[in-house]
Structures are given as structure tokens and as C-alpha cells.
C-alpha positions as CSV (number, residue, x, y, z in Angstrom):
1,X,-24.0,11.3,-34.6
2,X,-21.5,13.9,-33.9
3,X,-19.4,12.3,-31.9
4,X,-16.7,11.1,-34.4
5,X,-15.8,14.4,-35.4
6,X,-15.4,14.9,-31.5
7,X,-11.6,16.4,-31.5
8,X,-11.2,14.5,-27.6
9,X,-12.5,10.9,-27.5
10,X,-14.9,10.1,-24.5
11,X,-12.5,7.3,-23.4
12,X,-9.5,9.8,-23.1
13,X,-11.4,12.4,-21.4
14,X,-12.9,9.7,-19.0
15,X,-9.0,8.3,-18.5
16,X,-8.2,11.8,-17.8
17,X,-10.7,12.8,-15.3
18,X,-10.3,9.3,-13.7
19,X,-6.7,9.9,-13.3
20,X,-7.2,13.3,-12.0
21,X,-9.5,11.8,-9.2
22,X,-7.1,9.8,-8.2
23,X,-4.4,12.0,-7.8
24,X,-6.6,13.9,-5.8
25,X,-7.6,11.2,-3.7
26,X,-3.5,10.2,-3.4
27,X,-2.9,14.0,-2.1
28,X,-5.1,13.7,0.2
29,X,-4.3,10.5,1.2
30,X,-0.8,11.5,1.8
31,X,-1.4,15.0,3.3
């Protein structure tokens, strides 16, 4: 069990990419 020593936690990397999908989706929502 590596994960602890894991310098991103899974949680912030999943917030990150979430957030990044929905930017995308807002772009091309708007354009």
C-alpha cells in the first residue's frame, strides 16, 4: 500500500480532472 506516500491524493486528481471535463463541456457549450 503505496498509495499514502502518493504526493497527489486520488480525490484531488479526480476533482481536478472532473473540473477540467467540465470546463471543456462549458466551452463547448458556449462556442
Amino acid at each position: 500500500m503505496k498509495a499514502v506516500e502518493s504526493p497527489i491524493p486520488p480525490v484531488r486528481a479526480a476533482q481536478q480532472a472532473l473540473q477540467q471535463h467540465l470546463w471543456l463541456h462549458v466551452g463547448a457549450f458556449q462556442g
